[in-house]
N, C-alpha and C positions, 0 to 999 in steps of 0.2 A: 431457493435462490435461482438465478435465471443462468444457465449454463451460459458461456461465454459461447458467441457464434462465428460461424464460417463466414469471413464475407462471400458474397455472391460468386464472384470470381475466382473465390478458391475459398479468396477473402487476401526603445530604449529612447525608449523615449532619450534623444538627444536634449540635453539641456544648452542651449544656446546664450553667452551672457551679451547684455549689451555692450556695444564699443564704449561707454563711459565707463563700466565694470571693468575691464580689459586694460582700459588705459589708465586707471587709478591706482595709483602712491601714496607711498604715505609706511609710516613705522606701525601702524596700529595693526596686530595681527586680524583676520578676518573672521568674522564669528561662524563658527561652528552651525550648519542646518542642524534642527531636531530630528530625533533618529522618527524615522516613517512608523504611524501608530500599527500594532497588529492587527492581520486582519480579525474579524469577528467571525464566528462559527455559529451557525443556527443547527445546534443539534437538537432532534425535536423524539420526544421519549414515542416509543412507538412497539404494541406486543408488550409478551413479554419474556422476560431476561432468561436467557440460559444457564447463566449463572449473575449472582445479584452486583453490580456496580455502580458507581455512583457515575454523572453526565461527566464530561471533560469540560474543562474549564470554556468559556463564551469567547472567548478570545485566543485565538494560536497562542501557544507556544513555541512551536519551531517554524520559522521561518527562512531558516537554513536546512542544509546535511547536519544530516545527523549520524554519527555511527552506531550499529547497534549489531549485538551478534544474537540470532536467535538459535537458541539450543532446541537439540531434540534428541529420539532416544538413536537416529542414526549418525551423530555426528551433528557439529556447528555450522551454521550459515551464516556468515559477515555479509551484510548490507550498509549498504548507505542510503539512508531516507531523504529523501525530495523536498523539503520542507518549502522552499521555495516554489514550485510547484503546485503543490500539495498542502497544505498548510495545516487547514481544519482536518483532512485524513492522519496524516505525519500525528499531531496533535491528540487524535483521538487513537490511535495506536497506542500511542506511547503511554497514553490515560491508564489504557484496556492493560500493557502489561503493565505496568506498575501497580495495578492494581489484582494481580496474578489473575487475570481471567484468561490468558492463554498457558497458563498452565494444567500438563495434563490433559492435553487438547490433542484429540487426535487431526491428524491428516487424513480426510474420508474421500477425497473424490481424486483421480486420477484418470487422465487420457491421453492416448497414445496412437489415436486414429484422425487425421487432421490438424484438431489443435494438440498443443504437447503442454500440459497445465497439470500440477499438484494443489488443487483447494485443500486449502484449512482452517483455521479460525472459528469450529463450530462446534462447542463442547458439548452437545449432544451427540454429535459426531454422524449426524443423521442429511444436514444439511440445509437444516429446516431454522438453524437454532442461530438468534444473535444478543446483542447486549441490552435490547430492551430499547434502544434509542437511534434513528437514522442519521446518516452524518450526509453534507451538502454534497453532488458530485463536482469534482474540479476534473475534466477536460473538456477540452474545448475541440476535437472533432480532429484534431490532428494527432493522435496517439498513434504509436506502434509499439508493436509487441514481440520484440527480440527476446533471444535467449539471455535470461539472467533480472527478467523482468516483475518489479514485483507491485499489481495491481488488484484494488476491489473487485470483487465477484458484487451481483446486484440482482433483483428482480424488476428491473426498471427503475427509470428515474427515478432521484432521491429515495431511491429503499440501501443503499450501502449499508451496513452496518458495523459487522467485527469480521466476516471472510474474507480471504483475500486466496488467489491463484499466484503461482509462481512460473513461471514459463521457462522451462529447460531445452526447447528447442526453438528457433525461429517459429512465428504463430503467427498467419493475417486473422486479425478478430479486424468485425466492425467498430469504431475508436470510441466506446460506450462504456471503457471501464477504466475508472481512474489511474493511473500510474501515480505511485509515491515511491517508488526507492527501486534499489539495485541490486542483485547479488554480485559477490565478485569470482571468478572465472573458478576456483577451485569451490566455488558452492553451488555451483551452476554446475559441476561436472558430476557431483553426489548426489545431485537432484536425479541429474539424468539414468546414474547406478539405480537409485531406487526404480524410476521408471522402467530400464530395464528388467527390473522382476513382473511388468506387466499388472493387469489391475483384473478383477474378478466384479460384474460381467469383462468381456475381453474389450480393450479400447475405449471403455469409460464406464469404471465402478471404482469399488473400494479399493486399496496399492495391495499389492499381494505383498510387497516387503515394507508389512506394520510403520508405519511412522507418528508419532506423536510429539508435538510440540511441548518441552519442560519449560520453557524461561524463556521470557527476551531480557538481555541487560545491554544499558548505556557500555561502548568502548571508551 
C-alpha cells in the first residue's frame, strides 16, 4: 500500500424558484420532490482476498453519518462516517464489517516521525493484504488531515481497498487519501496513548503497544 506522504513543504447549489412559484396560492398542499437516487459505486474485484467477501452492494448505502464504534483489543473508538462525502467508501466499510473481515485485524503500521498515522484494515497484518476488490477514490484535492481523522490508505489511484489510517496528531499529507469519518476527541486521545509506545522500526514500523481490530458495530 503507498504510505501516505509529506507534502513538499512539510506537506449548494442554490435552488432559486421562480416569481410565479413564489407568488402561488391556493389550499393544495405542495408535492413532495423524490428523495435524490443513490449514488452508484464501481467496485471493480481486483487480486486477491485476504480474507473471502462478497462486493458491497452497486449502490451506496449511506449517504449520510453514520455512527459506528470500532472495537479493539486496546479499547473503543466512536467515529462518525462521512457518508455524505464518502459514499461508495462509508458503504464498502460498512460491507467489509458486517461481514466480519476486520475482525481480528491487526493494526500493523504506525508513524510517529512527520506524519502521526495508525494503518489498519489488513488481515494479513503485513500490509500487502485487501478484500479482493478496489473501491472508487472520493476526494477532490481539497482534503486535510487533522487529528481524529479517518481516511483510505492506497497505492495510487483507484487501488483503495479495505486500509485505512487514523491520524492522532495534526498531519499535512498531499490530499490523495479519501476522508470518510471521524474519531471523536476521547478516541483521538487513545490513539495517541498507543502511539506513545512508539513503533518498531523507530518512526514507522509495526506499534510496539499490539493493537487489533475485534468488531465494528452500527451505534
Amino acid at each position: 500500500m503507498r504510505r501516505p506522504r509529506v507534502h513538499p513543504a512539510v506537506v449548494a447549489a442554490v435552488l432559486l424558484l421562480p416569481v410565479s412559484a413564489l407568488a402561488a396560492c391556493g389550499d393544495d398542499a405542495p408535492e413532495s420532490s423524490p428523495a435524490p437516487a443513490a449514488p452508484s459505486c464501481a467496485f471493480t474485484p481486483a487480486g486477491d482476498a485476504a480474507k473471502k467477501v462478497d462486493l458491497p452492494p452497486s449502490q451506496a448505502t449511506a449517504t449520510g453519518p453514520v455512527e459506528v464504534t470500532i472495537s479493539t483489543t486496546q479499547g473503543d473508538l466512536h467515529a462518525t462516517l462521512d457518508g455524505a462525502h464518502a459514499p461508495c467508501t462509508v458503504t464498502s466499510f460498512l460491507s467489509l464489517a458486517d461481514q466480519g473481515y476486520f475482525d481480528s485485524t491487526p493494526c500493523h503500521r504506525l508513524t510517529t516521525e512527520g506524519i502521526y498515522v495508525l494503518q489498519c484494515g489488513d488481515p494479513t497484518g503485513t500490509g500487502y493484504g485487501g478484500p479482493g476488490y478496489t473501491i472508487p477514490d472520493e476526494y477532490d484535492d481539497s482534503e486535510s488531515y487533522p487529528a481524529g481523522t479517518l481516511a483510505m490508505a492506497n497505492a495510487g489511484p483507484g487501488t483503495g481497498g479495505s486500509q485505512f489510517f487514523i491520524v492522532y496528531e495534526d498531519t499535512q499529507l498531499d490530499p490523495f487519501y479519501t476522508v470518510f469519518g471521524t474519531l471523536d476527541g476521547e478516541s483521538t486521545s487513545l490513539v495517541r496513548t498507543i502511539a506513545a509506545g512508539g513503533s518498531t522500526p523507530k518512526g514507522d514500523g509495526k506499534p510496539n503497544t499490539a493493537v487489533d481490530l475485534t468488531g465494528v458495530t452500527l451505534d
